[in-house]
C-alpha positions in Angstrom: 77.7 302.8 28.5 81.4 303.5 29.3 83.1 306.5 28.0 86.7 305.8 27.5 89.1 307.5 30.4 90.3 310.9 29.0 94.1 311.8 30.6 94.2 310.5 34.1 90.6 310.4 34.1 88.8 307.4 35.1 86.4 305.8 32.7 83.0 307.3 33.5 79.6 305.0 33.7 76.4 306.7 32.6 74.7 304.3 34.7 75.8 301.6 37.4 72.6 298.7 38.7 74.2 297.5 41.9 72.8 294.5 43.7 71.9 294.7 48.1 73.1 291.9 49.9 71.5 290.2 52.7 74.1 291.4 54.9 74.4 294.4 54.2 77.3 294.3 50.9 76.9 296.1 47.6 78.3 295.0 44.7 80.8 292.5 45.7 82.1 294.9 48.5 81.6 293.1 52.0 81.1 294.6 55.2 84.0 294.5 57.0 86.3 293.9 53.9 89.4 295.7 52.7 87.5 296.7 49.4 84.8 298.5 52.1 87.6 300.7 53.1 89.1 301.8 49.6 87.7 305.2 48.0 90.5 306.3 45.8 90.1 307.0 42.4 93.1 305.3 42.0 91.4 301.9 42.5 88.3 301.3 39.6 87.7 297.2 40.4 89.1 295.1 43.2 89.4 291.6 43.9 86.6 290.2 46.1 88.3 288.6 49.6 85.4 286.6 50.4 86.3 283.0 50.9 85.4 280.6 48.5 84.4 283.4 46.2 87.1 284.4 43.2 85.9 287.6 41.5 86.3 291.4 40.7 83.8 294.3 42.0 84.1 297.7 41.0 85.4 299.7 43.9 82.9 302.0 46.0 84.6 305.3 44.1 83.7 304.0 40.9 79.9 303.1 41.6 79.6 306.4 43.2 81.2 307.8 40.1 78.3 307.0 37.8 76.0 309.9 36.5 72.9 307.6 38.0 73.2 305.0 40.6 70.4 302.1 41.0 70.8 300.0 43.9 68.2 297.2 43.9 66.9 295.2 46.7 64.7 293.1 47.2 63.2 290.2 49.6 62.2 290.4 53.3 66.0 289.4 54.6 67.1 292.8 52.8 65.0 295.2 54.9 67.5 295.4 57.4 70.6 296.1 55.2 
């Protein structure tokens, strides 16, 4: 559920299920990336900069924003991420 942003508020997530990459990315956020690097507030969703790959991810500040964050995993290649 999304509660609608209040003032300058940002809209706040009651609950965010965030996929583990292989190498290491949550979300769409990749190692390495510019979106890795942004924590403002300012910035809820980002554009992806992985070749090949045209999307949006919600920015680190907002999955860290949710009342309860799940991050799931899962396979062998993960257990080093």
């Amino acid at each position: 559920v999304i509660s609608p942003a209040s003032g300058d508020l940002a809209p706040q997530i009651d609950m965010a299920l965030i996929g583990l990459g292989n190498d290491g990315h949550i979300g769409s956020v990749y190692p390495g990336s510019i979106a890795a690097g942004v924590f403002s507030a300012d910035s809820l969703t980002l554009p992806v900069d992985k070749p090949g790959k045209q999307s949006i991810t919600m920015s680190l500040a907002m999955m860290s924003a949710a009342t309860k964050t799940i991050i799931a995993t899962c396979g062998e290649g993960k257990s080093e991420a």
